[in-house]
Every structure is written in structure tokens, then in C-alpha cells.
DRENTOR-830331 format. One line per 8 residues: their letters; for each residue y negated, x, z of N, C-alpha, C. Coordinates in nm, 2 decimals. Each point is the difference from the previous one (the first is absolute). Last residue first. Example, Ala and Ser with C-alpha at 12.3 -4.5 7.8 and 13.67 -1.06 7.14 Angstrom:
BEGIN
sa> 0.22,1.28,0.71,-0.11,0.09,0.00,-0.11,-0.08,0.08; 0.57,0.03,-0.01,-0.12,-0.09,0.00,-0.12,0.09,0.00
This chain:
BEGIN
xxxxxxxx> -22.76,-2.56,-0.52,-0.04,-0.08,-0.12,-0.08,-0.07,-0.02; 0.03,0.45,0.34,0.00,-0.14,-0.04,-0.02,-0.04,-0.13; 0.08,0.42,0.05,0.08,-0.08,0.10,-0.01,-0.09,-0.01; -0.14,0.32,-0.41,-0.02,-0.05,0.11,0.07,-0.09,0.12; 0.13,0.33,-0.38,-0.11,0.04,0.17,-0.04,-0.12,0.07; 0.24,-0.05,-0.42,0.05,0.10,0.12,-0.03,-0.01,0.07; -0.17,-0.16,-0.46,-0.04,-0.08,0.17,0.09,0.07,0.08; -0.10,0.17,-0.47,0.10,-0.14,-0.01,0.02,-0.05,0.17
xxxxxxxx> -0.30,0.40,-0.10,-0.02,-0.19,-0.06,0.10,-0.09,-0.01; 0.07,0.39,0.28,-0.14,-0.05,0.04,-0.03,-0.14,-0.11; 0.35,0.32,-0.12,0.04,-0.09,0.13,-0.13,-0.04,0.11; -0.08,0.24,-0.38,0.12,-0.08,-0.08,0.00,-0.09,0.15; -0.23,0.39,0.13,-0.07,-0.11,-0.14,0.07,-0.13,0.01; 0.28,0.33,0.17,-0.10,-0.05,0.12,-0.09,-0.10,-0.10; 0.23,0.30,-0.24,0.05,-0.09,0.03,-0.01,-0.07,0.13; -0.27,0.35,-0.18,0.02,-0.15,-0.10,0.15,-0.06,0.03
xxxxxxxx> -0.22,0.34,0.25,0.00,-0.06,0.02,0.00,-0.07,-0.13; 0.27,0.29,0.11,0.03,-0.07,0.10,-0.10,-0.12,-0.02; 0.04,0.33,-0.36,0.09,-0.10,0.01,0.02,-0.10,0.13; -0.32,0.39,0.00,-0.03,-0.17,-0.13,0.11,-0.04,-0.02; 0.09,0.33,0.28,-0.13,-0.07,0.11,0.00,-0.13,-0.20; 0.31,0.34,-0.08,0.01,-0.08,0.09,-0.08,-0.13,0.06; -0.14,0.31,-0.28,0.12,-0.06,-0.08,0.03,-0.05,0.08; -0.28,0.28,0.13,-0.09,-0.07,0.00,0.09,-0.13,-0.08
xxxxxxxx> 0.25,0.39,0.14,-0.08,-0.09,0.13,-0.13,-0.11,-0.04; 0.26,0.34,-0.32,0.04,-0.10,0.04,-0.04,-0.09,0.13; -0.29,0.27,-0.15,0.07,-0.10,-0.08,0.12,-0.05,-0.02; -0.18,0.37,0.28,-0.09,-0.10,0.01,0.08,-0.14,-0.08; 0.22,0.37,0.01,0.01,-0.06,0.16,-0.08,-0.14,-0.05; 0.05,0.35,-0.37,0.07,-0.13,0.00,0.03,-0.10,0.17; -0.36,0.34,-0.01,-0.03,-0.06,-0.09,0.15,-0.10,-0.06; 0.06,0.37,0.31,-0.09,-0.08,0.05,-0.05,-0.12,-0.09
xxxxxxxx> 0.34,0.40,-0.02,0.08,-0.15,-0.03,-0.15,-0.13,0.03; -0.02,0.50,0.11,-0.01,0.01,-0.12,0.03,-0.12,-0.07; 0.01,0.08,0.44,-0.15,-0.06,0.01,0.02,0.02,-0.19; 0.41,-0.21,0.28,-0.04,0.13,0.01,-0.16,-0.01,-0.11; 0.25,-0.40,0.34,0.00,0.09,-0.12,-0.04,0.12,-0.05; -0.03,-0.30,0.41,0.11,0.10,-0.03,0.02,0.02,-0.15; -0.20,-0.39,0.09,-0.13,0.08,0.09,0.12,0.12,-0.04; 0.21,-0.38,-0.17,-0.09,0.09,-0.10,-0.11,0.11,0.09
xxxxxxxx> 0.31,-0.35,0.23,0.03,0.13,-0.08,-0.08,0.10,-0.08; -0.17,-0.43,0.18,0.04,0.06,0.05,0.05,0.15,-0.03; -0.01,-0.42,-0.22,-0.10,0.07,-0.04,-0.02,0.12,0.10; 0.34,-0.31,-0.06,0.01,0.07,-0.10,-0.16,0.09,0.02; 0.12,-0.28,0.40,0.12,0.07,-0.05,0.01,0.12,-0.15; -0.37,-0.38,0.10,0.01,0.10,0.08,0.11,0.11,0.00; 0.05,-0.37,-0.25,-0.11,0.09,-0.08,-0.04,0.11,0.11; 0.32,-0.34,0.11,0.06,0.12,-0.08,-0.13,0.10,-0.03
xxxxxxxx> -0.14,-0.30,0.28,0.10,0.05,0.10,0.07,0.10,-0.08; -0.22,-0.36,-0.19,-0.14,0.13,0.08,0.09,0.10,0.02; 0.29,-0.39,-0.20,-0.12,0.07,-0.07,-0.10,0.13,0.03; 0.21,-0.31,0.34,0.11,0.14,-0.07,-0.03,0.06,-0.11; -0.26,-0.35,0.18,0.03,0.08,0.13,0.09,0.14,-0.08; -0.03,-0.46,-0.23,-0.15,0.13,-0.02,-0.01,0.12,0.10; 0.36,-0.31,-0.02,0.01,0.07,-0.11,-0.12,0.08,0.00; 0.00,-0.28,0.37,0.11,0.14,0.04,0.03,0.07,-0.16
xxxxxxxx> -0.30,-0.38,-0.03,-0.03,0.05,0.12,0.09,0.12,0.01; 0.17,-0.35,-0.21,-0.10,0.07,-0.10,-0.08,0.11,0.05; 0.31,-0.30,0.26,0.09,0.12,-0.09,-0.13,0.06,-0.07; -0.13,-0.30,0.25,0.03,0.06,0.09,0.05,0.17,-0.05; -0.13,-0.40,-0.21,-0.10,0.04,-0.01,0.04,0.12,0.12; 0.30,-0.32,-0.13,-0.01,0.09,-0.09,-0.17,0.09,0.01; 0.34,-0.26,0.36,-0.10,-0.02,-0.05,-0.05,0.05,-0.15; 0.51,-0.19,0.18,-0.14,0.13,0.02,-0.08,-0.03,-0.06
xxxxxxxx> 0.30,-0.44,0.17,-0.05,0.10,-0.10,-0.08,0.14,0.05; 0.38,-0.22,0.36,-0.20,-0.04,-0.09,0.02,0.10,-0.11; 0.46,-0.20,0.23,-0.09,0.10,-0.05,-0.13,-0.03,-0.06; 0.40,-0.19,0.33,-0.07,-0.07,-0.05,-0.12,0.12,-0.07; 0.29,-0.01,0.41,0.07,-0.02,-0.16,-0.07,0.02,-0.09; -0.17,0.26,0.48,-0.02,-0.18,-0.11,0.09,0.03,-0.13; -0.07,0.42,0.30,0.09,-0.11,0.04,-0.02,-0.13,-0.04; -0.28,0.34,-0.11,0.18,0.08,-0.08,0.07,-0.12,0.09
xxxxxxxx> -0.60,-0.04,-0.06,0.13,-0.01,0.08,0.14,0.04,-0.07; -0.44,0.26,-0.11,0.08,-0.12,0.01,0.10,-0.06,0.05; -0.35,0.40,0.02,-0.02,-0.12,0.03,0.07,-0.15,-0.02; 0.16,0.48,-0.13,-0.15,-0.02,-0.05,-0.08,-0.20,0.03; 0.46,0.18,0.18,-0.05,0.04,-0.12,-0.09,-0.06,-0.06; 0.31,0.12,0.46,-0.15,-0.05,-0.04,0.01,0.03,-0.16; 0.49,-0.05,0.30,-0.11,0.12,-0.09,-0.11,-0.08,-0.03; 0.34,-0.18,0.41,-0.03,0.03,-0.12,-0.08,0.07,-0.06
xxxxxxxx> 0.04,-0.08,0.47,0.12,0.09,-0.07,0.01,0.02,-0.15; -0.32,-0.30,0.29,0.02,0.13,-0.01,0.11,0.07,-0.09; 0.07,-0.42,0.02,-0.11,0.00,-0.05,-0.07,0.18,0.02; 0.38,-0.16,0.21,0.05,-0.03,-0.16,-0.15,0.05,-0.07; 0.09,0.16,0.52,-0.07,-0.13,-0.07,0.07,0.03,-0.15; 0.14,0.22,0.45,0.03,0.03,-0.11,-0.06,-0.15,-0.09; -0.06,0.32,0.46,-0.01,-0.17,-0.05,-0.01,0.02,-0.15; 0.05,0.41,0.25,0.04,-0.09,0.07,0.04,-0.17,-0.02
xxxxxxxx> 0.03,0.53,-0.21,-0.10,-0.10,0.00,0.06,-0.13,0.08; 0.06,0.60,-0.02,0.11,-0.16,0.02,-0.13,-0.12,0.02; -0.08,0.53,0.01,-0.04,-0.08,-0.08,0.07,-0.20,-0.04; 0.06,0.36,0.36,-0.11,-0.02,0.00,-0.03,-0.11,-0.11; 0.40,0.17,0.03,0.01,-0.06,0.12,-0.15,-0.08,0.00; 0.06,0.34,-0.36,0.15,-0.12,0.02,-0.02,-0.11,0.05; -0.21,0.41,0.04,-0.07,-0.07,-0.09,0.08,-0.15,-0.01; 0.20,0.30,0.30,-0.12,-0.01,0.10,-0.05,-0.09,-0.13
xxxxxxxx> 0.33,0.18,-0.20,0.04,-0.08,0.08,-0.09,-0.06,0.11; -0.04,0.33,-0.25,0.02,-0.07,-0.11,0.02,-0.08,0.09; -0.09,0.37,0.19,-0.13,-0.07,-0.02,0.05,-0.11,-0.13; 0.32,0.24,0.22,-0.10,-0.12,0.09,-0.11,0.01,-0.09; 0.29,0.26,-0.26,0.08,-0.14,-0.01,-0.10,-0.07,0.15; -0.14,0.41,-0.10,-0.03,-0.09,-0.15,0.09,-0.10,0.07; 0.00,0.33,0.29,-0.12,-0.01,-0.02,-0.02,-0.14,-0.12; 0.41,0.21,-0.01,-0.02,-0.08,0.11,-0.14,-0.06,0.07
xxxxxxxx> 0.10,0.29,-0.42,0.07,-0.12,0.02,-0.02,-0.08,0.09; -0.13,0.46,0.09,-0.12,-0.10,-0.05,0.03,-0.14,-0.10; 0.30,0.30,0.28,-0.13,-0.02,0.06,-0.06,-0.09,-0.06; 0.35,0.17,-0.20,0.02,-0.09,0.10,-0.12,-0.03,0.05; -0.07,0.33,-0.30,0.00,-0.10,-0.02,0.04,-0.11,0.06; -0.02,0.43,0.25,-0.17,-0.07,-0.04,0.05,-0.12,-0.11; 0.38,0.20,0.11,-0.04,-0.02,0.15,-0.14,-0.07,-0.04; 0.20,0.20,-0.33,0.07,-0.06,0.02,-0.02,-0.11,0.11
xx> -0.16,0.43,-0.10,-0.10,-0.06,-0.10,0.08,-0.18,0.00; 0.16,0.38,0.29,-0.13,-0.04,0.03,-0.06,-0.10,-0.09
């Protein structure tokens, strides 16, 4: 019996692999489609533009929030007798995020335009 239901459902699996197969077959195969988008640039010109560096400065400060979020997080699951090293380390955190926010406010980071 249990032989009979896997057959079954092999065969259930090989049309619907083959119905996706059939369905999915792209018709006009452009060079230009087919290639991968990355972040607005053309991957088909020889010819490479500089990155921007305001672009990269942008995704450093993105991952900055992103860990601080990550580290500060955890600490809600602490237990209530650990409450007072929660705080500080959470406030050890938050002043480290922001003096280096500071730091990357005066030496011009943030701004986009020059």
C-alpha cells in the first residue's frame, strides 16, 4: 500500500515538474533581459563607472543601526535580577551608536550633496 501512495505521488511530482517546465520556457531570449540588474548599472558596457562612495557610506550607516538593533534586542530576555547590567549595557551601546554617528556627521557622511 505504502508503495502504491509513493508511486502516486512521484508521479504527481514528475507533471507538475514538467507542466512548470512547459509553462515556464521563455520565449524571446534578449541578452539584455537575461542578464542580472545590479543596482542600476549597466553589467553589459566594458567600460566600468566608478562607485559612488556616498552610496557605500549610506549601507555602512545602514549596518551600524541594523547591528545596534541586533545587540540591543536580546537584552528584553534577560532575567529581572541582570536588570541594571541590561540597562548599561544598552545605554553602552546607544552612546556608542551615537558618537559614531557624531564622528560621521562632522567629517560630512551624511551629506549627499557636495
Amino acid at each position: 500500500m505504502l508503495i502504491i501512495y509513493m508511486f502516486i505521488f512521484m508521479l504527481i511530482l514528475l507533471i507538475l515538474l514538467i507542466v512548470n517546465f512547459l509553462i515556464s520556457k521563455k520565449m524571446f531570449k534578449n541578452r539584455e533581459k537575461m542578464s542580472s540588474f545590479e543596482c542600476g548599472f549597466d553589467c553589459l558596457s566594458l567600460n566600468r563607472l566608478p562607485f559612488s562612495l556616498q552610496f557605500f557610506m549610506i549601507s555602512i550607516i545602514f549596518l551600524m543601526f541594523d547591528v545596534e538593533i541586533a545587540l540591543i534586542l536580546p537584552l528584553i530576555f534577560f532575567n529581572n535580577n541582570l536588570y541594571y547590567l541590561m540597562v548599561i549595557n544598552a545605554l553602552l551601546i546607544l552612546l556608542f551608536l551615537l558618537l559614531s554617528l557624531y564622528i560621521e556627521w562632522i567629517e560630512g557622511a551624511l551629506k549627499w550633496f557636495n
